[in-house]
MARVORO-723263 format. One line per 5 residues: number of its first residue (from 1); their letters; for each residue x, y, z of C-alpha. Coordinates in pm, whole numbers. Last residue first. Layout:
<rs>
NUM> a> X,Y,Z  ... .
</rs>
This chain:
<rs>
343> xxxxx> 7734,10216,12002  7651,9901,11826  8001,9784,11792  8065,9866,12189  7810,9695,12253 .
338> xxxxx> 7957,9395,12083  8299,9441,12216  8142,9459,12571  7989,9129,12477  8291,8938,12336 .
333> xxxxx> 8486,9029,12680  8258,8914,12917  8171,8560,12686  8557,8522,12726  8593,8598,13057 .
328> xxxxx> 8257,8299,13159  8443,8086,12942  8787,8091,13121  8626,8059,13478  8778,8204,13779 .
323> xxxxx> 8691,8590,13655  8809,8880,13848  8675,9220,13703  8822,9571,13848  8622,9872,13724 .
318> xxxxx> 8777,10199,13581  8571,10081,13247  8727,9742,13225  9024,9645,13474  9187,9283,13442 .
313> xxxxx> 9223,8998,13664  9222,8653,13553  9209,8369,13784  9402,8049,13790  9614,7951,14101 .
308> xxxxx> 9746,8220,14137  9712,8515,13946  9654,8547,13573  9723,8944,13515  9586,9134,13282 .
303> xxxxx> 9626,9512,13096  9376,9550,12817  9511,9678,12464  9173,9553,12327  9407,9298,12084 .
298> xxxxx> 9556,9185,12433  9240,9144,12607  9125,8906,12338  9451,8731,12346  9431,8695,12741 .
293> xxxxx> 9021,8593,12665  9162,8277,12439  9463,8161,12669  9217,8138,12991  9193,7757,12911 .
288> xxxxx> 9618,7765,12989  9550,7858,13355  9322,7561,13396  9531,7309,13254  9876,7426,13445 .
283> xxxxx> 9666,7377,13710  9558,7043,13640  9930,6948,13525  10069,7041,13826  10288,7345,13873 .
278> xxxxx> 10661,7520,13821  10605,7847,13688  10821,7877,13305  11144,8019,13193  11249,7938,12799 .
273> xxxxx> 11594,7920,12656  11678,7901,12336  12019,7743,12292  12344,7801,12069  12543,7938,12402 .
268> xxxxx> 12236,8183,12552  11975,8324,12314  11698,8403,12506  11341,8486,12385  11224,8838,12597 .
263> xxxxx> 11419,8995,12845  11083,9137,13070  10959,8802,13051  11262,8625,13187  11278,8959,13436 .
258> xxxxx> 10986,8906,13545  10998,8490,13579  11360,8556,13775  11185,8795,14024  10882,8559,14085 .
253> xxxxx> 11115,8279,14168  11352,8509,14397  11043,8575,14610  10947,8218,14638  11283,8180,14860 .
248> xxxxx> 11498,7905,14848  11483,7848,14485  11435,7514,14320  11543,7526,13948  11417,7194,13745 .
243> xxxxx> 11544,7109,13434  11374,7002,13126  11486,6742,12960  11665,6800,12558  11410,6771,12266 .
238> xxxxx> 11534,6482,12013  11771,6474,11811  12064,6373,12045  11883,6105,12197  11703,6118,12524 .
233> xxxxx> 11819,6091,12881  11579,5865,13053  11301,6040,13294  11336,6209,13573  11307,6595,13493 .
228> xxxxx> 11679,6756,13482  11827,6913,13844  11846,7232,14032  11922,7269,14374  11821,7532,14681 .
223> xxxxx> 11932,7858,14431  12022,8183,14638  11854,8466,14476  11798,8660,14762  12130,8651,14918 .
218> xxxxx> 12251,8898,14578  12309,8739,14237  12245,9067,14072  12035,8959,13732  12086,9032,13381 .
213> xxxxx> 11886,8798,13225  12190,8624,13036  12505,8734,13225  12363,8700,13621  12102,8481,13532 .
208> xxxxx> 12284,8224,13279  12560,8256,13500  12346,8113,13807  12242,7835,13605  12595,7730,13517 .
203> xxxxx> 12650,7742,13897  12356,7542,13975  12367,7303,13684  12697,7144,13790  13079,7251,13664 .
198> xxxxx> 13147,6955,13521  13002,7041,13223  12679,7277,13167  12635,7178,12805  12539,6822,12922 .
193> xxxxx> 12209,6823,12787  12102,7093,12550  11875,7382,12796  11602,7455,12607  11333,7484,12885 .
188> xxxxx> 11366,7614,13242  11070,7566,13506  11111,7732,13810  11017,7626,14147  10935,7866,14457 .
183> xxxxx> 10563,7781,14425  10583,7421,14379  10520,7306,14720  10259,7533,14686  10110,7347,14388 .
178> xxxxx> 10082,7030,14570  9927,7165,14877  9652,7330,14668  9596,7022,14468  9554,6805,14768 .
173> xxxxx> 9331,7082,14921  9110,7045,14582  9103,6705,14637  9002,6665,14958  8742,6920,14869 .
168> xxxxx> 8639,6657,14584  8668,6350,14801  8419,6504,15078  8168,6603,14781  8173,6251,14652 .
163> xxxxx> 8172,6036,15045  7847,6271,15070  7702,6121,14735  7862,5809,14779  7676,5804,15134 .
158> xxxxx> 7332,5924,15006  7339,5699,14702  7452,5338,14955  7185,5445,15212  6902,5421,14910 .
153> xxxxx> 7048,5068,14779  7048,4975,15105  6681,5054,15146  6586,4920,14813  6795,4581,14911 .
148> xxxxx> 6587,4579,15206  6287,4649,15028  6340,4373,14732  6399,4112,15035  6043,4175,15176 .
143> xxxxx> 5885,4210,14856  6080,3845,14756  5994,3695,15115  5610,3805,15002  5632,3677,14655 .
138> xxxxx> 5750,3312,14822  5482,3348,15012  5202,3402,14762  5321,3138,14576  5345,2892,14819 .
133> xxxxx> 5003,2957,14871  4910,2950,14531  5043,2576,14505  4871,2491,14811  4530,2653,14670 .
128> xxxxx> 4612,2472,14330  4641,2128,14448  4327,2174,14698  4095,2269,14360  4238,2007,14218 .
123> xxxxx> 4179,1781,14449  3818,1916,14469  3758,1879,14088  3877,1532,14114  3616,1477,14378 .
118> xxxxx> 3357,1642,14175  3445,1423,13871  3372,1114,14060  3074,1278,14215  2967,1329,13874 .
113> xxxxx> 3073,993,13743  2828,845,14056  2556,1065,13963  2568,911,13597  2560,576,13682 .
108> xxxxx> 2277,645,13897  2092,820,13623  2142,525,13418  2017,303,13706  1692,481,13699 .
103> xxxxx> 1654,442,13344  1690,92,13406  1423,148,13646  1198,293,13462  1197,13,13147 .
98> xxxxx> 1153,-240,13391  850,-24,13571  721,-2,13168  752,-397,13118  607,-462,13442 .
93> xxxxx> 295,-247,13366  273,-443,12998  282,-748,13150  16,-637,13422  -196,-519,13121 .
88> xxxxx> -141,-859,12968  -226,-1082,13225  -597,-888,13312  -760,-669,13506  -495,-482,13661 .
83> xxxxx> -552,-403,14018  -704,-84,14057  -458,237,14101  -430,453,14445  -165,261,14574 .
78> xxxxx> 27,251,14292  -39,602,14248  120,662,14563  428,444,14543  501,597,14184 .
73> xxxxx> 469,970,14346  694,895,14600  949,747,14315  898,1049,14144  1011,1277,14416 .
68> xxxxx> 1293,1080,14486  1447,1094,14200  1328,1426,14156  1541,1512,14438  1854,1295,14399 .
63> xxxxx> 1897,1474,14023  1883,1823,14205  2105,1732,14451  2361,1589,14166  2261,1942,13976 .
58> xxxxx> 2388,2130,14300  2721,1966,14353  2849,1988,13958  2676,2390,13972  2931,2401,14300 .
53> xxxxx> 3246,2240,14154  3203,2416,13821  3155,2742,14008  3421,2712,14226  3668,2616,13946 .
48> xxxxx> 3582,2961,13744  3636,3140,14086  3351,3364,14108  3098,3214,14310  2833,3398,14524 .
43> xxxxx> 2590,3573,14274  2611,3276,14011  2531,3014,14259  2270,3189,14429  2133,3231,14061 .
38> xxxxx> 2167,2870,13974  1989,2757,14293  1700,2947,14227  1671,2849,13878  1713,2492,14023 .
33> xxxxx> 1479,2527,14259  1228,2649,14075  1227,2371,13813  1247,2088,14034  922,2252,14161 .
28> xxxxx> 710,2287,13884  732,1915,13785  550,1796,14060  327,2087,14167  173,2039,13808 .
23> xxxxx> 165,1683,13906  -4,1729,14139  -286,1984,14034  -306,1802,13690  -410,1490,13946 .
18> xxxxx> -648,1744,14091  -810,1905,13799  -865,1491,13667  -648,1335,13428  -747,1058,13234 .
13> xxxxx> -562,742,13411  -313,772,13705  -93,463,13585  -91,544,13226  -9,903,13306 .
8> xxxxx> 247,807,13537  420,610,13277  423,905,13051  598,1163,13240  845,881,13358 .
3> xxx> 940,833,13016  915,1192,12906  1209,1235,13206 .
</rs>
């Protein structure tokens, strides 16, 4: 650019106010434009890659511009200028023009890697908007496919969480019919296996109630069947099987546990027997969590009763409490005491 600057100098002479004008004009307005340029360019890009593409595009217009502005202005003031007076001044002239246009063909060089660099810049550019693209959709089928799963995911909770509470009333009924089917069983413990003979259980079971509890064996104790628990008979010093006592009425059941509690520990042909309810194990684990508050009542000389299934009844201050929940009689029982203590 100083080249150019000076060759026109030489060409145009000593500068008069309105060569100064022009070339003022000349050099002024490259300037301008590219300030302007640059801040249009800096207000509407944003994409890193747009703005090298675009500040690439506008500095190769900017280039062609005062390209072409200064080789208007060389026509002109060649036009204007006297021929040169002698051989060596036009040598000298030739040698400068020689020296612009190689300078010229620089710039050209340059242009051309630009636009070689902007074209790159635009594959790019086109490389990366397809690749985004797929992008984009493949996070949209991924949204769309997250939601669905979301939504079954949803419908899945609300149905295990009905499909829960209708399993656990099943369950409870199933429990309930179980434990009825018990209710006219009775439990006996102790018995030593094969001490009732050849005679069967049921009649040696029905002398251990008429001679050992001391029971009339009226029509309303009749026995259904009686038999030992299912499993392998075990060795001599080990605990004998339990047996099993079905009666035909549930009445005669709760007679026979009365009277087995009323009698006390039996002593019946070298064994101790033992009568028990007949129940499932759940039960049986529910009525025995209410062993703690029965030996609290106890040591308050309370009258109980654990009623079927499992629920403790007992009468406190002339009033009748019913409690289905072990801890919530115990916690009952403890605080009375304590008032009681501050009293």
């Amino acid at each position: 650019m100083q080249l150019w600057r000076e060759h026109l100098q030489r060409l145009g002479g000593s500068p008069s106010s309105s060569h100064s004008s022009e070339k003022d004009v000349l050099w002024k307005r490259p300037l301008t434009s590219r300030t302007c340029s640059q801040k249009q360019t800096l207000q509407l890009q944003q994409d890193p890659q747009d703005q090298a593409l675009q500040a690439a595009r506008k500095r190769a217009e900017e280039m062609k511009a005062e390209e072409v502005l200064v080789n208007q202005e060389l026509l002109r003031r060649r036009r204007q200028s006297p021929p040169p007076e002698d051989s060596q001044q036009q040598h000298h002239t030739s040698s400068e023009t020689k020296d612009l246009l190689t300078e010229i063909s620089k710039m050209n060089t340059t242009l051309q890697g630009v636009a070689s660099d902007v074209s790159k810049i635009k594959e790019t550019t086109n490389e990366l908007k397809i690749s985004v693209k797929a992008i984009q959709e493949r996070l949209e089928e991924t949204e769309s496919r997250i939601s669905v799963v979301e939504d079954a995911t949803a419908q899945l909770t609300s149905d295990g969480e009905k499909h829960g509470k209708s399993i656990d009333i099943l369950w409870k009924r199933v429990e309930d019919l179980e434990n009825r089917s018990r209710r006219n069983n009775v439990r006996l413990v102790g018995l030593k296996e094969g001490r009732e003979g050849g005679e069967g259980l049921v009649k040696y079971i029905q002398g251990v109630l008429a001679d050992g509890l001391g029971m009339e064996l009226d029509g309303k104790l009749e026995i259904e069947r009686a038999h030992r628990s299912l499993i392998p008979r075990p060795s001599e010093d080990r605990p004998p099987r339990m047996v099993l006592i079905r009666f035909l009425r549930s009445a005669a059941r709760e007679k026979v546990l009365r009277a087995a509690r009323e009698k006390g520990p039996l002593e019946w042909e070298g064994c101790k027997l033992s009568f028990f309810p007949d129940m499932s194990r759940e039960l049986a684990e529910k009525r025995k969590a209410f062993n703690t508050a029965k030996k609290l009542l106890r040591e308050r000389g309370v009258r109980y009763a654990l009623v079927y299934p499992a629920t403790l009844k007992f009468s406190w201050k002339g009033q009748s409490k019913n409690f289905h929940v072990s801890s919530e009689a115990e916690d009952f029982i403890r605080q009375q005491n304590g008032n009681k203590n501050e009293k």
